[in-house]
DRENLO-853789 format. One record per residue (C-alpha): residue number from 1; x, y, z. Coordinates in pm, whole numbers, always signed. Example, Ala and Ser with C-alpha at 12.3 -4.5 7.8 and 13.67 -1.06 7.14 Angstrom:
<resi=1 east=+1230 north=-450 up=+780>
<resi=2 east=+1367 north=-106 up=+714>
//
This chain:
<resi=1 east=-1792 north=-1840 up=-1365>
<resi=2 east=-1496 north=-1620 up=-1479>
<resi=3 east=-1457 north=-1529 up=-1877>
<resi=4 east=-1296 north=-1735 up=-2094>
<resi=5 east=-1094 north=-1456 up=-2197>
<resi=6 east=-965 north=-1117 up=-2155>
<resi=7 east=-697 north=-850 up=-2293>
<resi=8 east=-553 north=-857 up=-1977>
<resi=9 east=-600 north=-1114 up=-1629>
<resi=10 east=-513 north=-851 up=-1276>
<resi=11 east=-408 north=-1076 up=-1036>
<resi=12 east=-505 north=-948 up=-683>
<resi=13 east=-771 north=-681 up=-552>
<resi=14 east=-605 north=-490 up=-355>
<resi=15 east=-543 north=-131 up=-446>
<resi=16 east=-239 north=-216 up=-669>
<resi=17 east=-451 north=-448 up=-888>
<resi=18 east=-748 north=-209 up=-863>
<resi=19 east=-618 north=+80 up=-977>
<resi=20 east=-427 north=-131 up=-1257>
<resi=21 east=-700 north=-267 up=-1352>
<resi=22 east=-928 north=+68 up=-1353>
<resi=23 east=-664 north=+251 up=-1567>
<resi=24 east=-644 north=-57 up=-1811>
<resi=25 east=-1040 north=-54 up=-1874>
<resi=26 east=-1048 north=+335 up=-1895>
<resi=27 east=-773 north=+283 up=-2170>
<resi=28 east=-1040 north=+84 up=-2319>
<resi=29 east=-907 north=-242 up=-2278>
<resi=30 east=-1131 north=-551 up=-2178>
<resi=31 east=-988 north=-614 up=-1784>
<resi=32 east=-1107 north=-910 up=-1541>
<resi=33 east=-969 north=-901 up=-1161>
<resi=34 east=-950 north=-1232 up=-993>
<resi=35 east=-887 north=-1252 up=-574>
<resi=36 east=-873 north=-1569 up=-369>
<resi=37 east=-1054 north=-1340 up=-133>
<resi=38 east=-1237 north=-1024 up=-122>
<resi=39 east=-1153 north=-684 up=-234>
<resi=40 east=-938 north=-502 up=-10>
<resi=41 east=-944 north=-789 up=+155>
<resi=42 east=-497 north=-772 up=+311>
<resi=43 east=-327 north=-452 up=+345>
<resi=44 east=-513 north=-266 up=+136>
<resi=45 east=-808 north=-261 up=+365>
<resi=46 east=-656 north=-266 up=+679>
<resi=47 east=-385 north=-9 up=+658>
<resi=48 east=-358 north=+385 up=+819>
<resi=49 east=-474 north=+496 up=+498>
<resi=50 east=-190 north=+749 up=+472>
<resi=51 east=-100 north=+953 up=+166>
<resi=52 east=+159 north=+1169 up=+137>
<resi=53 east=+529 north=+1267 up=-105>
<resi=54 east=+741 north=+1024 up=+62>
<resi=55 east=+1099 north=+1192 up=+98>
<resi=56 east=+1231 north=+875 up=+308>
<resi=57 east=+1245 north=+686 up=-21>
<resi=58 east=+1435 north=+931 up=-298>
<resi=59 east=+1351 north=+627 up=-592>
<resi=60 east=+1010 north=+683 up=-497>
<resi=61 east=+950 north=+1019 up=-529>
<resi=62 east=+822 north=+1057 up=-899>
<resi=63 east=+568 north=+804 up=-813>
<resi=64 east=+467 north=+954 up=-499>
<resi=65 east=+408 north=+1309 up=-634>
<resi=66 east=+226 north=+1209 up=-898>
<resi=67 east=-2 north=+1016 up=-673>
<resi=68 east=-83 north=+1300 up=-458>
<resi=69 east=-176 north=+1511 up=-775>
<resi=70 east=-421 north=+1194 up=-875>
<resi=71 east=-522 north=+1137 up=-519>
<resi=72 east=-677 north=+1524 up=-547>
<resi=73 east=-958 north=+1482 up=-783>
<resi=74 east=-957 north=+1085 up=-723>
<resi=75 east=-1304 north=+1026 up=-645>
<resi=76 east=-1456 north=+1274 up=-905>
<resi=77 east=-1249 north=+1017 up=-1149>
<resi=78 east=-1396 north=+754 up=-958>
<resi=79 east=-1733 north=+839 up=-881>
<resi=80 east=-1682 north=+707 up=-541>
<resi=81 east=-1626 north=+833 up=-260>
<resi=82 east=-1278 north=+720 up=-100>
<resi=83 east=-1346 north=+1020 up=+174>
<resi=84 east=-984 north=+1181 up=+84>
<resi=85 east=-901 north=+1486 up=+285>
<resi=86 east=-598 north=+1639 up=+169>
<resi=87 east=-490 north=+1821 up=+461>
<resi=88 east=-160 north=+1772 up=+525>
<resi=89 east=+94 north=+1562 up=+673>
<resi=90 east=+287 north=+1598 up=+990>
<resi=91 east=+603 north=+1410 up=+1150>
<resi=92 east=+647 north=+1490 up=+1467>
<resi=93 east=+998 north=+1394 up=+1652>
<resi=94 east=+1015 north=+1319 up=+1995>
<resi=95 east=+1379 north=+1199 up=+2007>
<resi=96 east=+1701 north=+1383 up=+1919>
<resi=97 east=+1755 north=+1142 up=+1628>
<resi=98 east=+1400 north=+1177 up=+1573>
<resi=99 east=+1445 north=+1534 up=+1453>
<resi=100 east=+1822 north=+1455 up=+1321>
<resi=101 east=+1572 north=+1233 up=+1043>
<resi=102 east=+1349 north=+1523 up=+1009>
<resi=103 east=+1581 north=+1777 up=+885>
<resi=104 east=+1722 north=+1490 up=+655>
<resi=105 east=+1410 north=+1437 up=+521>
<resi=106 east=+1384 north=+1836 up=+475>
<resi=107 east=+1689 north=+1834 up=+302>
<resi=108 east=+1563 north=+1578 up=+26>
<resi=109 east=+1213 north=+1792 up=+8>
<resi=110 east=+1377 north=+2100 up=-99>
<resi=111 east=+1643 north=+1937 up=-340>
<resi=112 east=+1340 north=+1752 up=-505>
<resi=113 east=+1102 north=+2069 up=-524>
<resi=114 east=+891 north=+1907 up=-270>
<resi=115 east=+714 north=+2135 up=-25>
<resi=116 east=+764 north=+2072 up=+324>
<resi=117 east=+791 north=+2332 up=+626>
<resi=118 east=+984 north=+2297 up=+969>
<resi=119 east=+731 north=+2363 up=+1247>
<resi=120 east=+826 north=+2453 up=+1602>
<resi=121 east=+629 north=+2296 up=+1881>
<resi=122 east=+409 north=+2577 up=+2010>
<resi=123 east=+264 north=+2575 up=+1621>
<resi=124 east=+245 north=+2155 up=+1642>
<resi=125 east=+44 north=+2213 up=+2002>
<resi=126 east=-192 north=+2467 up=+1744>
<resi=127 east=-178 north=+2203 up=+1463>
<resi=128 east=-296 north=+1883 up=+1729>
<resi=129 east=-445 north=+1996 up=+2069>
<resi=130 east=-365 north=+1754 up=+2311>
<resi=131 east=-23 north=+1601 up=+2156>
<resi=132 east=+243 north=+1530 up=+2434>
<resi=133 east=+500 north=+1797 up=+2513>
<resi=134 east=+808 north=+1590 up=+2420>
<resi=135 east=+791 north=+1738 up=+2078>
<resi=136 east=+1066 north=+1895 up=+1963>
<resi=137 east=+974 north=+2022 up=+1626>
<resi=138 east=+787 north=+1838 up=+1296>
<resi=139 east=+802 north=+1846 up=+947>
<resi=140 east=+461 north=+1965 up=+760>
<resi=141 east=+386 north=+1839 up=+412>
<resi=142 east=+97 north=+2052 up=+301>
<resi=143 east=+43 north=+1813 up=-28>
<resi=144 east=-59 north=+1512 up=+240>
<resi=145 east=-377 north=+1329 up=+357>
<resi=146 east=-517 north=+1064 up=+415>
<resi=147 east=-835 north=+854 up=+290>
<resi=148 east=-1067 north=+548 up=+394>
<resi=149 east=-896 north=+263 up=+297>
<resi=150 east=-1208 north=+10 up=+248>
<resi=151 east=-1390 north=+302 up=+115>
<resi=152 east=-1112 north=+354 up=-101>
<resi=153 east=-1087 north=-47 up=-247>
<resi=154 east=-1444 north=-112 up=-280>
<resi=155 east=-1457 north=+295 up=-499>
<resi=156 east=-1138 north=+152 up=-733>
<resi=157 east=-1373 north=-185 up=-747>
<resi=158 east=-1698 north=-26 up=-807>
<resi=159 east=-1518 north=+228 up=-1087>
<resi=160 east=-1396 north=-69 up=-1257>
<resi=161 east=-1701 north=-240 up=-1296>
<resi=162 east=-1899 north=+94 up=-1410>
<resi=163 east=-1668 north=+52 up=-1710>
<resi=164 east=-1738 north=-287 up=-1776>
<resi=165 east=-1409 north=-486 up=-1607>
<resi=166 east=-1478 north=-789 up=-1442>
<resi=167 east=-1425 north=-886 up=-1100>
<resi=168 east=-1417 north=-1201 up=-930>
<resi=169 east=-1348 north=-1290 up=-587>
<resi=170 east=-1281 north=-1564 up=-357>
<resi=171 east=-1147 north=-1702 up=-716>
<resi=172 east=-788 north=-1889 up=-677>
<resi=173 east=-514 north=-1857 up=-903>
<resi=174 east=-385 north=-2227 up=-961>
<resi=175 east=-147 north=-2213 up=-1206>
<resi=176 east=-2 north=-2014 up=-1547>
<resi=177 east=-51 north=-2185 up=-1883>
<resi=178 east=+310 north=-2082 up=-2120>
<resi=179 east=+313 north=-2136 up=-2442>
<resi=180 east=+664 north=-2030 up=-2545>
<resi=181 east=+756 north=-1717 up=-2375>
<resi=182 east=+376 north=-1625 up=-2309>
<resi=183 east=+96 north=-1712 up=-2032>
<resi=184 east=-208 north=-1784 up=-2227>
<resi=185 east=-424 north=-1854 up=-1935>
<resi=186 east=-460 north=-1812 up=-1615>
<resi=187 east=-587 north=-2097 up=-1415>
<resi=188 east=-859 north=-2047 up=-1171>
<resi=189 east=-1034 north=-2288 up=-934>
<resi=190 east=-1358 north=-2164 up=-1131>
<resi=191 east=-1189 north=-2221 up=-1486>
<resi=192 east=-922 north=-2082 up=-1695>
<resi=193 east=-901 north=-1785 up=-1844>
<resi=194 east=-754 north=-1687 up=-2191>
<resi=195 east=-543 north=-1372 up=-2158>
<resi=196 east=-283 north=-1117 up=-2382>
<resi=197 east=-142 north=-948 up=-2064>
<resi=198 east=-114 north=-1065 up=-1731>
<resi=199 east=-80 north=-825 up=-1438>
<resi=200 east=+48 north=-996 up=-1066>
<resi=201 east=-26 north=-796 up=-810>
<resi=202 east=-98 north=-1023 up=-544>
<resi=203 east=+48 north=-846 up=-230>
<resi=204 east=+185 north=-1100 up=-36>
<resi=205 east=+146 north=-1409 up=-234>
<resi=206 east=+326 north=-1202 up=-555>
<resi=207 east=+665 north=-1413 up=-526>
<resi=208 east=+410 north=-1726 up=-502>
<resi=209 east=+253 north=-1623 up=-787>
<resi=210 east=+558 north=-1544 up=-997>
<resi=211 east=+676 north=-1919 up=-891>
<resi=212 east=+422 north=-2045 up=-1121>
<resi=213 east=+577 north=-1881 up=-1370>
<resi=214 east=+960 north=-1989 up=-1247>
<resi=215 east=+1043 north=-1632 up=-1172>
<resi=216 east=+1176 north=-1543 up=-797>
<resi=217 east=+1057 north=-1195 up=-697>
<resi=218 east=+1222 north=-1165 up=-331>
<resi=219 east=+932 north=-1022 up=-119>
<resi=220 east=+889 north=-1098 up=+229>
<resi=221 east=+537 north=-1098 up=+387>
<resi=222 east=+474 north=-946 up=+746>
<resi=223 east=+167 north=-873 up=+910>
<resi=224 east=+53 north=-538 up=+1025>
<resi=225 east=-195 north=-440 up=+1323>
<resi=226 east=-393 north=-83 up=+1293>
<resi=227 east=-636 north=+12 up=+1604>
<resi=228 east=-937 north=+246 up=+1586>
<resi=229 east=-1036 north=+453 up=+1944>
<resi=230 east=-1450 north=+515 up=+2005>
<resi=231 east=-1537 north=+859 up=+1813>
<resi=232 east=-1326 north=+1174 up=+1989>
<resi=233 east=-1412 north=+1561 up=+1948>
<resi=234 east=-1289 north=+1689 up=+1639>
<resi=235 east=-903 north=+1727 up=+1673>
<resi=236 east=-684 north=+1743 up=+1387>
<resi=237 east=-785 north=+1712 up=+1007>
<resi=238 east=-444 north=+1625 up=+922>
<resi=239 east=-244 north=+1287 up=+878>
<resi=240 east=+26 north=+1232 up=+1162>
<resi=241 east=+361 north=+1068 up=+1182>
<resi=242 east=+525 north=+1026 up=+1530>
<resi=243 east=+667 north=+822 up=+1815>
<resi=244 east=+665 north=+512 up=+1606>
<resi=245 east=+289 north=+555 up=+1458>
<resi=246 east=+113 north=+662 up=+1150>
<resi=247 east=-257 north=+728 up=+1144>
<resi=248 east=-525 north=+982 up=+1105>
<resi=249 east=-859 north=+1093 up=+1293>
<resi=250 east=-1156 north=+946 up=+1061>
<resi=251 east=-1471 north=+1178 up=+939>
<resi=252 east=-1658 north=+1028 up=+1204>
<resi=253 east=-1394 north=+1155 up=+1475>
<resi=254 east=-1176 north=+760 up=+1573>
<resi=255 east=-841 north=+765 up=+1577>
<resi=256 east=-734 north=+529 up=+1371>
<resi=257 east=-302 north=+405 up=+1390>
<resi=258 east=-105 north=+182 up=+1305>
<resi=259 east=+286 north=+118 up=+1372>
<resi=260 east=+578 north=-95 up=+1513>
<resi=261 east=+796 north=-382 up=+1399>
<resi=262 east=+702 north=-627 up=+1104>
<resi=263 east=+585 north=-946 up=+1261>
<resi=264 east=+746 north=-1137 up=+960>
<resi=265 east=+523 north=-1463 up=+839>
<resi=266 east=+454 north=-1701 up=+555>
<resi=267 east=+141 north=-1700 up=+334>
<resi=268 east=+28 north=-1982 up=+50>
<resi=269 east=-153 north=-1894 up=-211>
<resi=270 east=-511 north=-1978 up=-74>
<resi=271 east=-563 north=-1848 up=+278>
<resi=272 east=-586 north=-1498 up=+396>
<resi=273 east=-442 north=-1317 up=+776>
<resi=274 east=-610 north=-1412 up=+1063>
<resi=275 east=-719 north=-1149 up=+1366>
<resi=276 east=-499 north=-912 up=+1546>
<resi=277 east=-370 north=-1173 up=+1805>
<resi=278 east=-11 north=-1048 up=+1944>
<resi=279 east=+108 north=-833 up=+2205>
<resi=280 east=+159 north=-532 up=+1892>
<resi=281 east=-180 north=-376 up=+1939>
<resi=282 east=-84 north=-298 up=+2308>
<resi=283 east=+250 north=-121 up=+2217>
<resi=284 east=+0 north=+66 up=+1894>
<resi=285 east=-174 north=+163 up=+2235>
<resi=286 east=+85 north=+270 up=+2477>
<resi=287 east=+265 north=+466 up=+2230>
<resi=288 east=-67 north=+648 up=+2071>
<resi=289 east=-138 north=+789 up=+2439>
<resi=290 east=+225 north=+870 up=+2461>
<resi=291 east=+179 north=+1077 up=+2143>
<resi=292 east=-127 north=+1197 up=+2211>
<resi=293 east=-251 north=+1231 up=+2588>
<resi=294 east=-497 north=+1434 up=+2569>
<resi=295 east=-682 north=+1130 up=+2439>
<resi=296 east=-571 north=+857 up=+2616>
<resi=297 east=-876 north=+774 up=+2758>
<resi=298 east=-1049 north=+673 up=+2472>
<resi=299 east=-1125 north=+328 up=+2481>
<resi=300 east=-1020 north=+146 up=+2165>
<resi=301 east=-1305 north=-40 up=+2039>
<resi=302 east=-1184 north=-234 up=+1750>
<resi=303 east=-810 north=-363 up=+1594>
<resi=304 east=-758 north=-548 up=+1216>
<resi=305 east=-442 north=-699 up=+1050>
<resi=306 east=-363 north=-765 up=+775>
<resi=307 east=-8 north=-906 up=+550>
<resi=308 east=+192 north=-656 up=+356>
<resi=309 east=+462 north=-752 up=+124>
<resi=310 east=+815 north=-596 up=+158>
<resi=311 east=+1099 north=-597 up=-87>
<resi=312 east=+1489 north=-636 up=+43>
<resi=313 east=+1515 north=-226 up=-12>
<resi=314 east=+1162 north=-147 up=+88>
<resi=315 east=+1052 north=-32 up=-247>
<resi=316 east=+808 north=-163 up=-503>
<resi=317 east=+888 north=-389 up=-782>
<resi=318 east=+713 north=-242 up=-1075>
<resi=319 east=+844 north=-425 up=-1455>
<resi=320 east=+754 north=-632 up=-1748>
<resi=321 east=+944 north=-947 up=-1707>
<resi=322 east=+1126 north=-1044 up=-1986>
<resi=323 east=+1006 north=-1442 up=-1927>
<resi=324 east=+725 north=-1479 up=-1973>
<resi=325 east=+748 north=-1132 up=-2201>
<resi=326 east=+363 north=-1062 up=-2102>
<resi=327 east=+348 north=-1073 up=-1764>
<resi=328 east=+386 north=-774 up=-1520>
<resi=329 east=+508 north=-816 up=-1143>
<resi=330 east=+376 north=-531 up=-960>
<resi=331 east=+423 north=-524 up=-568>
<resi=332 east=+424 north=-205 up=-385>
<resi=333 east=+636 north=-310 up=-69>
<resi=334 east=+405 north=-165 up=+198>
<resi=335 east=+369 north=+174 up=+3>
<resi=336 east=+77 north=+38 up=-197>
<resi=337 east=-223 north=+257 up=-66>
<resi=338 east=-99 north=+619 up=-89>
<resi=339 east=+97 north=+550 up=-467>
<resi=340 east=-204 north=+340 up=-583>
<resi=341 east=-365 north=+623 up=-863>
<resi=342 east=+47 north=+636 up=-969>
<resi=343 east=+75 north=+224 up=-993>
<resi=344 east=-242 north=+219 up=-1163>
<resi=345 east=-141 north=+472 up=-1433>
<resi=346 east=+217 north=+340 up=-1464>
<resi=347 east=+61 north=-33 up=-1473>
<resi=348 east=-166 north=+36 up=-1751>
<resi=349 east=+133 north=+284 up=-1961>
<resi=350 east=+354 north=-14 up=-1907>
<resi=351 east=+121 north=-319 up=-2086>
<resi=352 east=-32 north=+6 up=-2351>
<resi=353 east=+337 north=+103 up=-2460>
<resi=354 east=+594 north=-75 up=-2318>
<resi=355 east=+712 north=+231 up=-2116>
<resi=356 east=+599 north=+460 up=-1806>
<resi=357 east=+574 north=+846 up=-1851>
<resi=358 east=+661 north=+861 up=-1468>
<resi=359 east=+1035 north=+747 up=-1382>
<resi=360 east=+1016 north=+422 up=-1224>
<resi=361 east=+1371 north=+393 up=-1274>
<resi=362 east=+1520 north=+176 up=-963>
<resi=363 east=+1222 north=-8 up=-950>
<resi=364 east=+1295 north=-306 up=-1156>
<resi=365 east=+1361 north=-677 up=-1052>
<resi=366 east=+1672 north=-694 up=-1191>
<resi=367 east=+1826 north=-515 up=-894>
<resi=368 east=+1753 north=-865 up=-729>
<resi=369 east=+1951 north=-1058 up=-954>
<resi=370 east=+2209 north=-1163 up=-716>
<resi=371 east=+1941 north=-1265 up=-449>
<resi=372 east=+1872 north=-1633 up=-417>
<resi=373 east=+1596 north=-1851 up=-224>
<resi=374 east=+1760 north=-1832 up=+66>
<resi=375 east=+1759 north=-1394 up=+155>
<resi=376 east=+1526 north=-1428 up=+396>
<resi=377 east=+1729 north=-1618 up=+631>
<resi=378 east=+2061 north=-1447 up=+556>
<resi=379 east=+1864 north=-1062 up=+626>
<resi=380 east=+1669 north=-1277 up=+931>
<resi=381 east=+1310 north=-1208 up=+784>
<resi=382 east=+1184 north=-1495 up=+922>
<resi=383 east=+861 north=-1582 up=+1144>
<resi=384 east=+899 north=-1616 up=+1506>
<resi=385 east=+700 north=-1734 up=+1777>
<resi=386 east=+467 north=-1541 up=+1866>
<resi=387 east=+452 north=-1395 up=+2245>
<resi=388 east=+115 north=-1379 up=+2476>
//
């Protein structure tokens, strides 16, 4: 059975509620983590695991360099392994306006005092043996990596509970007791529990959530499909970006990517994403021996999905709401995984002292003020059929 109480109630156990929660019960505070489902158990577990100091999103950029600082000694704070290799990251382009983005995105690097190095594509051919000949040049970020994302959940999980935070899973959230301008409990269907500080972080389900507490967060859910080859020969150490994938090759040698369109859905607050079932996992496929045919004959042996949560701009909503004035939305708008040890420190500065020492500027919900119920259907994120 849950607590009755706690300083402060995380709301999801994925990474973003994790590492929240971890950085709340190193600050010493008493923290219990409540899931309708396991840990890791959406997006966080079943992503490409990528890490890296996104340039694509200029907001973003304090949080992501920060992360990639934290991710470096991550699982000596831990003491778990997330099996982090910080290698670097390369995006390759294949298409003129492939590389057009590229030296954009090189452009923002250097303005920002973020390392990142043109390659030509004899050095890419060094970098990844066997990637296609189409390339016509990349864009290394030595800073980058890439980790094991269940690893990586179950180590923020584990780290938590060394320091005494509570977790409980397959526990739904049915409801928000306010008293005033406060939540004093958060309803559970294994009891209520009494709390200072509430933190939602519930991925997909976050503007569900925040309904509960008659707040609109505009977040769109969309399900994601990542496939994993049989074990290769050693190939590349580093995380890869090209021809419409992301992924990495594990320690134990799969290739493991992920990309394509958002297959926009709806979620409830008590169910979680069923199995890979649409044609997405071929295209993954196709366009993963495209990129890199010198292994396209490796069988893939297993696929997972799982329901990310994206924002109208694609960034994360990270604020203390003003109603009720203790409760923090957190959703990090597909980005979640590689900014986690940033959330998780910004998260717990946030409910310690009413500020962030990293600029999260940008990142409020006010920008949002002007949206109403029906955004979704005027930017056409809506489900569709889905196609044998």
């Amino acid at each position: 059975m849950p607590a009755e109480s706690a300083d402060v109630v995380v709301i999801g156990a994925g990474v973003s509620g994790l590492s929240s929660a971890y950085f709340l019960a190193r600050a010493g505070r008493d923290v219990v983590v409540v899931d309708k489902g396991i840990v890791g158990g959406e997006a966080s577990g079943r992503n490409g695991g990528m890490v890296s100091e996104r340039v694509d999103e200029p907001l973003l950029i304090p949080m992501a360099v920060e992360a990639t600082e934290l991710w470096a000694t991550l699982d000596e704070e831990l003491g778990h392994p997330t099996e982090f290799v910080q290698e670097g990251r390369l995006q390759v382009a294949v298409t003129e306006k492939d590389m057009g983005d590229l030296l954009a995105e090189r452009d923002v690097a250097m303005r920002h005092g973020i390392d990142a190095a043109l390659v030509e594509p004899s050095e890419i051919r060094d970098m990844i043996p066997g990637i296609t000949e189409r390339t016509l040049g990349g864009l290394f970020f030595p800073n980058g990596g890439h980790a094991n994302t269940q690893l990586t959940v179950q180590a923020y999980a584990w780290a938590l509970q060394d320091l005494g935070g509570r977790l409980y899973q397959n526990t739904t959230v049915t409801g928000l007791r306010i008293v005033d301008d406060r939540v004093t409990s958060v309803e559970t269907t294994a009891g209520a529990i009494a709390a200072d500080v509430v933190v939602g972080a519930a991925g997909p389900q976050t503007g569900l959530l925040a309904e509960l507490a008659g707040v609109h967060v505009p977040v769109a859910p969309a399900r994601v499909e990542i496939l994993a080859t049989a074990p290769v020969e050693p190939r590349f150490p580093i995380a890869l970006v090209g021809n419409g994938l992301y992924g990495h090759q594990a320690v134990r040698g799969n290739l493991i990517f992920g990309g394509g369109a958002h297959e926009w859905t709806d979620v409830d607050l008590t169910t979680s994403p069923g199995k890979p079932n649409t044609p997405l996992i071929r295209n993954i496929a196709r366009r993963l021996a495209e990129l890199l045919p010198g292994a396209a004959d490796a069988p893939v042996i297993r696929s997972w999905a799982g329901v990310v949560e994206q924002a109208p701009d694609y960034r994360p909503i990270i604020d203390i709401l003003d109603y009720p004035s203790n409760y923090v939305v957190v959703t990090a708008s597909a980005h979640g995984f590689g900014i986690s040890p940033a959330t998780g420190k910004v998260v717990s500065e946030l409910v310690l002292h009413g500020e962030s020492s990293i600029d999260i500027r940008g990142l409020g919900l006010n920008r949002f003020a002007d949206y109403g119920p029906d955004w979704r259907e005027k930017r056409g994120w809506i489900p569709s059929p889905l196609r044998y």
